[in-house]
Residue frames as qw, qx, qy, qz and C-alpha x, y, z in Angstrom:
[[0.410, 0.802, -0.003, -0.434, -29.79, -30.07, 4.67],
 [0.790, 0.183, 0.460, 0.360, -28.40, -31.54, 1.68],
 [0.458, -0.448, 0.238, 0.730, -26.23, -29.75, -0.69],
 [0.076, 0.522, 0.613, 0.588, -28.75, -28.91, -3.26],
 [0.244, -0.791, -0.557, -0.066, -30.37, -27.79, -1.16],
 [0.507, -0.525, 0.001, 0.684, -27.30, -25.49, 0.64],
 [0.382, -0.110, 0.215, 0.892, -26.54, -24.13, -2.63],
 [0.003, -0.521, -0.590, -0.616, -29.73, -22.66, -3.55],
 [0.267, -0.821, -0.418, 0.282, -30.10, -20.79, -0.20],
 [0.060, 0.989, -0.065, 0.120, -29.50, -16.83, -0.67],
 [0.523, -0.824, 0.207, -0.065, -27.24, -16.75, 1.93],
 [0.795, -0.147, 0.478, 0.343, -24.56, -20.00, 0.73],
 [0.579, 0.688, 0.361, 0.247, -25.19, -18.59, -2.41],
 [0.104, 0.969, -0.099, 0.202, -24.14, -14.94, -1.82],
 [0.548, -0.644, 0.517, 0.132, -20.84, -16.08, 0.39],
 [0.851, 0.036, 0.390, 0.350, -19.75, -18.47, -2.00],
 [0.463, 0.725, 0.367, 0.355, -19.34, -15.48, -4.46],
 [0.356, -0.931, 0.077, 0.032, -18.23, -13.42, -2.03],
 [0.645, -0.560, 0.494, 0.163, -15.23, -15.67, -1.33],
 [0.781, 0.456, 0.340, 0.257, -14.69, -16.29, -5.26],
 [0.090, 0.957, -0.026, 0.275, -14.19, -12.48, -5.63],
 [0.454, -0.859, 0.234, -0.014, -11.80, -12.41, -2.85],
 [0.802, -0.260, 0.447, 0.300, -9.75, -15.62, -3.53],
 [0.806, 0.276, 0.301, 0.429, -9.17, -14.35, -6.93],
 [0.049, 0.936, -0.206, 0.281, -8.22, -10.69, -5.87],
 [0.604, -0.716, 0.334, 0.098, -5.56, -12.00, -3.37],
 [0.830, 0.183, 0.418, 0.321, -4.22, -13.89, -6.57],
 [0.387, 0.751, 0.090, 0.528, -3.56, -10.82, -8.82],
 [0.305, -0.950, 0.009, -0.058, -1.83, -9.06, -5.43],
 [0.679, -0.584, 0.210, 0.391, 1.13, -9.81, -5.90],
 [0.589, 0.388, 0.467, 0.533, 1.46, -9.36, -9.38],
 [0.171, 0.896, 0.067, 0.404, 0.56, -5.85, -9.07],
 [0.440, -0.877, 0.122, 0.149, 2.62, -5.28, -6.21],
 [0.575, -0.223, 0.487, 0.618, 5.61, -6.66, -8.38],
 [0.506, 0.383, 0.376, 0.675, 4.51, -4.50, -11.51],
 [0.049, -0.973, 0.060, -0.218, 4.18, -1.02, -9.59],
 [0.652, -0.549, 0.404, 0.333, 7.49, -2.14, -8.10],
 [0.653, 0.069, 0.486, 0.578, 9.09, -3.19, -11.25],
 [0.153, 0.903, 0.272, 0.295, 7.19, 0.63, -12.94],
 [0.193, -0.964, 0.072, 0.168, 8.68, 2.39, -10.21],
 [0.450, -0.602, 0.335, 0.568, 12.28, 1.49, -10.28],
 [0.611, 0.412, 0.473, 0.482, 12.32, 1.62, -14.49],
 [0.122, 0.914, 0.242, 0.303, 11.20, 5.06, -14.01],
 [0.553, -0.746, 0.187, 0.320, 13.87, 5.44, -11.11],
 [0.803, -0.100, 0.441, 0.389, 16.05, 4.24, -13.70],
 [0.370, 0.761, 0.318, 0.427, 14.85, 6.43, -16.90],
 [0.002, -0.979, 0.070, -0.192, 15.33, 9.71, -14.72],
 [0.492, -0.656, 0.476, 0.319, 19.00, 9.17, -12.97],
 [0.630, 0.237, 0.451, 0.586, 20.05, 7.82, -17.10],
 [0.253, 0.830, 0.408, 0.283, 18.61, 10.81, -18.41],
 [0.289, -0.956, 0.049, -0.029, 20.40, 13.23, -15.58],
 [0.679, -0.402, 0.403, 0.464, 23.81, 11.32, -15.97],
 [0.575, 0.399, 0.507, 0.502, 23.36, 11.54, -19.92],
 [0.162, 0.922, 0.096, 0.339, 22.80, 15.51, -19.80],
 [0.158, -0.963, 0.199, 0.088, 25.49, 16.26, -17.66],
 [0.693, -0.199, 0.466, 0.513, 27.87, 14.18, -19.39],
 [0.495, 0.652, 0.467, 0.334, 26.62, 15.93, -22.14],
 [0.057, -0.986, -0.066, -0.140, 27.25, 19.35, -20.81],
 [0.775, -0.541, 0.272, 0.180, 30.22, 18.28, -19.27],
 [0.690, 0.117, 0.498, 0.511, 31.71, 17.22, -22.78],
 [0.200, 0.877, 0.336, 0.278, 30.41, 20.54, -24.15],
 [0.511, -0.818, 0.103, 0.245, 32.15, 22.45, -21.26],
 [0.537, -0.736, 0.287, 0.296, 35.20, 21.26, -22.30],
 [0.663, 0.305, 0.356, 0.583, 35.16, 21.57, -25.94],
 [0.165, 0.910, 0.163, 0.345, 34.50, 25.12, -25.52],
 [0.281, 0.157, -0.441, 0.838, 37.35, 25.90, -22.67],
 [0.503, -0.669, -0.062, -0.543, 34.43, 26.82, -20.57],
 [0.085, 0.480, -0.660, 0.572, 35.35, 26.87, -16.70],
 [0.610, -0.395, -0.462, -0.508, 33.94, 24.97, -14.74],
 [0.312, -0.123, -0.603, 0.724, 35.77, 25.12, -11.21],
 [0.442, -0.731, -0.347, -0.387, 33.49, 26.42, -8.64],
 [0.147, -0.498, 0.506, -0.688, 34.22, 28.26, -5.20],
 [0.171, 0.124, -0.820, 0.532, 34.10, 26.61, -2.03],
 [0.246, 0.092, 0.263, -0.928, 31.79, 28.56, -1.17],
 [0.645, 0.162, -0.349, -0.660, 29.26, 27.14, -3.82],
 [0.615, 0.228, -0.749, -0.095, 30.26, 23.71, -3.53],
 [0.085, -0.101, -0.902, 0.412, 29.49, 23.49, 0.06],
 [0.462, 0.137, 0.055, -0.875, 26.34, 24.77, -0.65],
 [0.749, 0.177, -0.530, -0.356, 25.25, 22.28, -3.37],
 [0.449, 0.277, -0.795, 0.300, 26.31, 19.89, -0.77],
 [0.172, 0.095, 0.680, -0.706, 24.53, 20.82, 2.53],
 [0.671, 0.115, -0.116, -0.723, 21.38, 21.23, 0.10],
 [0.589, 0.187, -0.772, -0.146, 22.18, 17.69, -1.18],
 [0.155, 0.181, -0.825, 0.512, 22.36, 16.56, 2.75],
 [0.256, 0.136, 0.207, -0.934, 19.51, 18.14, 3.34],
 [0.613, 0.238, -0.402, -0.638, 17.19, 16.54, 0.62],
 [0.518, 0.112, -0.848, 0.019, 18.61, 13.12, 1.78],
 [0.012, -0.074, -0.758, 0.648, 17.57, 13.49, 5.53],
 [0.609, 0.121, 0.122, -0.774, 14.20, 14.77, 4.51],
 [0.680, 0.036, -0.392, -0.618, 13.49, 11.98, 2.41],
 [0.323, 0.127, -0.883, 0.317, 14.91, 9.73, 4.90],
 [0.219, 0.187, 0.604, -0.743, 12.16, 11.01, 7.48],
 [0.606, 0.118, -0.056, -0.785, 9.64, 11.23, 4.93],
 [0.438, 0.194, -0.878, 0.021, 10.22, 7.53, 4.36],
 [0.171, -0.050, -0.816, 0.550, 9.93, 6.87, 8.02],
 [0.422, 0.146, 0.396, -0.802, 6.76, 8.74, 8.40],
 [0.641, 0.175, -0.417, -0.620, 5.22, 7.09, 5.28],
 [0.302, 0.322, -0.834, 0.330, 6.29, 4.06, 6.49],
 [0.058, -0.111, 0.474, -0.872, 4.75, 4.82, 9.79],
 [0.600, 0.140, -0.041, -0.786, 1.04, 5.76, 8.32],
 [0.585, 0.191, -0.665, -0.423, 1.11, 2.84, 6.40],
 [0.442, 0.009, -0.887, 0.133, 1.61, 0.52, 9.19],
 [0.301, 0.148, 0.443, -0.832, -0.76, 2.62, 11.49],
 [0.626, 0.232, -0.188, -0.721, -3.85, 1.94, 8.88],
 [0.616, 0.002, -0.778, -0.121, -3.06, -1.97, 8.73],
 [0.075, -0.040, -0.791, 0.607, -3.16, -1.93, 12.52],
 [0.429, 0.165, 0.377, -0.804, -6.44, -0.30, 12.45],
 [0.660, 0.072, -0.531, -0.526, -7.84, -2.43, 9.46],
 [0.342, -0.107, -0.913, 0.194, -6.64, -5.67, 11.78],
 [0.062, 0.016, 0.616, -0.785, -8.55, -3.89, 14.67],
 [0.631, 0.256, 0.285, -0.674, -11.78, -3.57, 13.21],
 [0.594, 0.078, -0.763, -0.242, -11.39, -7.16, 11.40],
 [0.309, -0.193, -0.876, 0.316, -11.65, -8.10, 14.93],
 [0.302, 0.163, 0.388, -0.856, -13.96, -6.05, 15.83],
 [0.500, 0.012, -0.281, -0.819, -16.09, -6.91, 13.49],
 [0.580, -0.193, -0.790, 0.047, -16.56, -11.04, 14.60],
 [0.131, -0.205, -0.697, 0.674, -17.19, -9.68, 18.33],
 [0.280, 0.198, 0.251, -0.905, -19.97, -7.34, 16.58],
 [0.585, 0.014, -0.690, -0.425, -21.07, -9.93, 14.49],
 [0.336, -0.211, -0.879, 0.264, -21.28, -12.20, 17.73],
 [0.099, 0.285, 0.597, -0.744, -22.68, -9.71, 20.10],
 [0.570, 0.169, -0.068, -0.801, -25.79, -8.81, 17.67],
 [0.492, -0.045, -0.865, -0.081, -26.06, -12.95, 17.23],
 [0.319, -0.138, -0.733, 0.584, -26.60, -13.03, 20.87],
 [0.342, 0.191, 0.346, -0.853, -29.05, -9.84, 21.42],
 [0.638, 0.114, -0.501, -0.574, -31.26, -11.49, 18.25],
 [0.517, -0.110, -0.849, -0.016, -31.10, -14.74, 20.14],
 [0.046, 0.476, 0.540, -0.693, -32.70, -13.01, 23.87],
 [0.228, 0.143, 0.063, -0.961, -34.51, -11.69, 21.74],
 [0.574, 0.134, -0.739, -0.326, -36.04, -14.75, 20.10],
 [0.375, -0.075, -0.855, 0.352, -35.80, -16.58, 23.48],
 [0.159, 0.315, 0.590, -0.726, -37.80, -14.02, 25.17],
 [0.470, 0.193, -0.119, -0.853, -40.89, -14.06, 22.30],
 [0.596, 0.041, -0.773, -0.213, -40.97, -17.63, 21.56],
 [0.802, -0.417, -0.038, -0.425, -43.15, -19.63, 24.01],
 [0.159, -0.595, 0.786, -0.048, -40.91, -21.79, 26.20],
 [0.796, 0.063, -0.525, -0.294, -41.92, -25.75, 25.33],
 [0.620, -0.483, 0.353, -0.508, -42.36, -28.05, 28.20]]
């Protein structure tokens, strides 16, 4: 079959397009994975300036007015164990996300391979089937 002839079949036709699409999504993945990366931490960045800048702000306020601003023990381990608290969670949520994520590639890989064995095994019933309608030739 000659290559005119290849590209003008449905089938060469539709794959070749197929694999255009693909090759030039896999090209733009990393780029987004570096600008939702480079989105998140700016925004990481915007909200911990913003929270440092109001309580410096309040902070300076405090102490032009002579407001107090010692706290009991009592409080302060509080605000603390909460703080502990918040960190371990997100530490586990992390881990679980983490987790999913790498559970869902496993199964994508699985049924990439699956799919060539079901691609083969329906090759194979189509060919007994073929083998057993077609007259044998002597």
């Amino acid at each position: 079959m000659s290559k005119a002839t290849e590209t003008k079949e449905v089938f060469a036709i539709y794959k070749q397009n197929v694999d255009r699409c693909f090759d030039e999504t896999e090209k733009n993945v990393a780029q987004y994975l570096q600008a939702v990366t480079n989105l998140h931490q700016e925004c990481a960045t915007a909200c911990k300036n913003s929270i440092e800048n109001t309580i410096s702000m309040q902070q300076e306020y405090a102490a032009r007015t002579g407001l107090a601003t010692n706290v009991p023990p009592s409080y302060l381990k509080a605000v603390n164990d909460a703080t502990e608290e918040m960190v371990k969670t997100t530490t586990v949520q992390s881990k679980a996300m983490l987790a999913a994520i790498d559970a869902v590639r496993q199964n994508i890989k699985t049924f990439n391979e699956n799919t060539r064995a079901f691609a083969d095994m329906n090759a194979n019933i189509l060919q007994s089937w073929f083998s057993s309608w077609t007259p044998g030739r002597n």
